[in-house]
N, C-alpha and C positions, 0 to 999 in steps of 0.2 A: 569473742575470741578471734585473734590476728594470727593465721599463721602465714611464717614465712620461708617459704625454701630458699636452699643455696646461703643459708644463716649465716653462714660462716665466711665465705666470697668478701669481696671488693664490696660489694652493692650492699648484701645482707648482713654483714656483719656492721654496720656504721646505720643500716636501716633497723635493727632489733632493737639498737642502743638507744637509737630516737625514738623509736614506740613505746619503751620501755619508759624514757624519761616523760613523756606522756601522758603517763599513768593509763597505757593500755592493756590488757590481757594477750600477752603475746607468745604464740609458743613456736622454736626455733626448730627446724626441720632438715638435716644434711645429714650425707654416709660418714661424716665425722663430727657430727659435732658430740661436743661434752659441756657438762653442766657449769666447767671451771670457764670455759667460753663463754660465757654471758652474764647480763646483766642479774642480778638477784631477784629472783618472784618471776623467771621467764622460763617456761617451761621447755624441753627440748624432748626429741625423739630422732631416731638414728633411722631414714629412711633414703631410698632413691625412687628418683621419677620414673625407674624403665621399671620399677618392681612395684605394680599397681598395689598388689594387697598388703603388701608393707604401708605404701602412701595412704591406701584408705585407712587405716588405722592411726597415721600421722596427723589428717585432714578430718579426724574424726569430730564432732562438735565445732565446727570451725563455721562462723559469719561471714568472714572475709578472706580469701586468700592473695598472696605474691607470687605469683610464677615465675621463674626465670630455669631460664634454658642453657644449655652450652654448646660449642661445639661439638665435644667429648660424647654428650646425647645426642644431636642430630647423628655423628658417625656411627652408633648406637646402635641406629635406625629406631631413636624413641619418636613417639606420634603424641603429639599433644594433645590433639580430640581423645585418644585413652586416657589423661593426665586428667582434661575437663570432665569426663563423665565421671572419674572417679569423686573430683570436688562436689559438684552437682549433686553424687548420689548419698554425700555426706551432708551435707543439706546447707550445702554455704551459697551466699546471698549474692555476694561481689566476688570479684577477680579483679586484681594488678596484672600485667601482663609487662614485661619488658620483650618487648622485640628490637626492632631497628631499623635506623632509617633506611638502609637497605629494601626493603620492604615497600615504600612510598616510590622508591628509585623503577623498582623493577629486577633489581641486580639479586632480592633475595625473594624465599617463596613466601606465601601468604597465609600457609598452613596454619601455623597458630593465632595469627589474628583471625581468620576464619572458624575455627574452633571455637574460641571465643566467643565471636561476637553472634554466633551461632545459638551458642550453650542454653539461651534463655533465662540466664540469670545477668546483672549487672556487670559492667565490666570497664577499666579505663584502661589503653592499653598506651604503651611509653615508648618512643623512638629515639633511641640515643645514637649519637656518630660514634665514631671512633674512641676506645675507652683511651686517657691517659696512662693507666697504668696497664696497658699492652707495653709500655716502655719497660718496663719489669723484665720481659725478654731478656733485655741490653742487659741488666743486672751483673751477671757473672762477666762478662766482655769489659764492661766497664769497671771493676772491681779490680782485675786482673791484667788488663791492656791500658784501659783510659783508653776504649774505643767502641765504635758502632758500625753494626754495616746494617743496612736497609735501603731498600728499593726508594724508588722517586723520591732522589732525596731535596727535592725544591718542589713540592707538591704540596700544599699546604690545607690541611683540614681544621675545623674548632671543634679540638677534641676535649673529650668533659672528661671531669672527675667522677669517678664512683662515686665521691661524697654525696655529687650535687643531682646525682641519679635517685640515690636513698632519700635525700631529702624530698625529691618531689612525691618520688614513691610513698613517703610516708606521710605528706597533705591527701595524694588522693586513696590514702587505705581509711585516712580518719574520716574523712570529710564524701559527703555520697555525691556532693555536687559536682567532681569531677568526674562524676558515670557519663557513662557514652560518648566522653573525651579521649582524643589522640593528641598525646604529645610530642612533637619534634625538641627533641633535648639535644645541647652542644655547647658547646665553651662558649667565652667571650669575643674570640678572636681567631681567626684561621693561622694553623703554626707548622711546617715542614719538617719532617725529620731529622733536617739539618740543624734547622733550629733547637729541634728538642734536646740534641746533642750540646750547644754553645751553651742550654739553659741547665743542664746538669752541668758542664764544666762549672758554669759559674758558683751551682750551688756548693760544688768538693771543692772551688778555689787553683782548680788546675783544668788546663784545655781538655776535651773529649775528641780524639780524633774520628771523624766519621769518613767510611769509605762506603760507594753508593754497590747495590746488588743490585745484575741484573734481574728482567722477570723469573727469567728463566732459572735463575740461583732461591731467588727470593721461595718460587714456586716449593722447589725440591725442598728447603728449610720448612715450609709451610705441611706440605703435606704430612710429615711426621705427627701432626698431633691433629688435621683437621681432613675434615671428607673433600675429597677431590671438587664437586662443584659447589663448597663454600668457598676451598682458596682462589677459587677460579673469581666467582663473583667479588670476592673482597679483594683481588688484585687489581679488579675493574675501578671499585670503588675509589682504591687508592691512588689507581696510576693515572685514570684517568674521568676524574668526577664529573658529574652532569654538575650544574652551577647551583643546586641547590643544597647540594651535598657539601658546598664551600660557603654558604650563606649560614650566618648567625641567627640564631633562635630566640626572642623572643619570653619566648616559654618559662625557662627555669626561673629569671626574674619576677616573671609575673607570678609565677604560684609562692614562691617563697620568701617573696620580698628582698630580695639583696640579688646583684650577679653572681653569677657562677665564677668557679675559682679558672686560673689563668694556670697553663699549663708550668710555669715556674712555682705558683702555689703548690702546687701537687707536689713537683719535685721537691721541694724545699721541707713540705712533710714526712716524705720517703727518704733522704737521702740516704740515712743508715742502711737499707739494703742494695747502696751504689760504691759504699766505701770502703 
């Protein structure tokens, strides 16, 4: 049995569908999910990460697990080491672990890869850049204006697709060979904000005007939904990357056999919630 939190999300809900087609034992795990969500023969259960005894019940019989985290829980004050003992004391074998490259940088804490790689049980744990569909944000802006505002707006990151997060996620949930593996995950190409703007104009067929935010704007937008010293470190990340954090990864091609999708790819699958 595969479970996987956050089911329903960006990552999880594209990662169920792959395990499911599979032919895995997969049961889906989120404060929303419903059984009309998923794929048929995938079990689900309605639990949250900060409500252990709910989760033990979720993670119950469980081989393998997915973790994945948010902002919304770190501001929480959710603790991962509680999330792991509860797996652990369910009697599961592996852990996935999505963190972030943050993480490698310095810019983010190490708490849950520590917890992890701690636990005593197997573990591969995933470092993705900057998600694509944080451009989602823009969403309403762009709908309504045919525009953007974002910080550094000539900063250019290779930001990945959720898809291509699920995908690797779901080589190393199947496959044990990628235990005691860290992956650095990211697009094909480093792309700026600015740009991400020109590549949605082109996918609606009409320009996207983009206008740059200071930090200091960006900051105050930010704070409304994330803990103070996450936006702190991801503004770092953003505005001013160490060079690793603008280098392309390897990674996603090698586990999955194809590149990773191009941040126009993404757009060109989402446009419906730009138009």
């Amino acid at each position: 049995m595969i479970v996987v939190t956050g089911a329903t999300g960006n990552i999880g809900q594209p990662l169920v569908q792959t395990l499911a087609a599979a032919g895995a034992q997969v049961r889906a795990v989120s404060r929303t999910v419903r059984a009309t969500d998923l794929p048929a023969g995938v079990e689900h259960r309605q639990a949250d990460l900060l409500d252990t005894n709910r989760l033990a019940v979720a993670v119950e019989g469980a081989h393998t697990v997915f973790l994945l985290t948010s902002g919304e829980y770190l501001g929480a004050g959710g603790v991962l080491a509680e999330v792991v003992q509860v797996v652990r004391e369910a009697g599961a074998q592996r852990v996935v672990l999505v963190s972030s490259q943050g993480v490698g940088t310095g810019n983010h804490p190490s708490d849950a890869e520590d917890a992890v790689e701690k636990s005593g049980i197997a573990w591969t744990i995933l470092r993705p850049g900057n998600f694509a569909s944080n451009a989602l944000q823009w969403a309403e802006s762009v709908r309504t204006e045919r525009a953007i505002a974002a910080p550094f707006a000539d900063v250019a990151l290779p930001v990945i697709d959720p898809a291509d997060i699920a995908a690797v996620a779901a080589a190393a949930l199947l496959d044990d060979r990628h235990d005691g593996k860290t992956y650095e995950l990211t697009g094909p190409e480093p792309v700026s904000p600015r740009q991400q703007a020109a590549a949605l104009g082109t996918v609606l067929g009409e320009p996207v005007r983009f206008t740059e935010l200071s930090r200091a704007q960006a900051h105050a937008r930010m704070t409304q939904f994330m803990p103070e010293p996450v936006v702190e470190s991801t503004l770092d990340m953003l505005g001013n990357p160490v060079p690793t954090l603008q280098q392309v990864s390897p990674d996603v091609e090698q586990i999955v056999g194809r590149p990773p999708h191009t941040f126009a790819e993404w757009a060109a699958r989402h446009a419906a919630a730009f138009k």
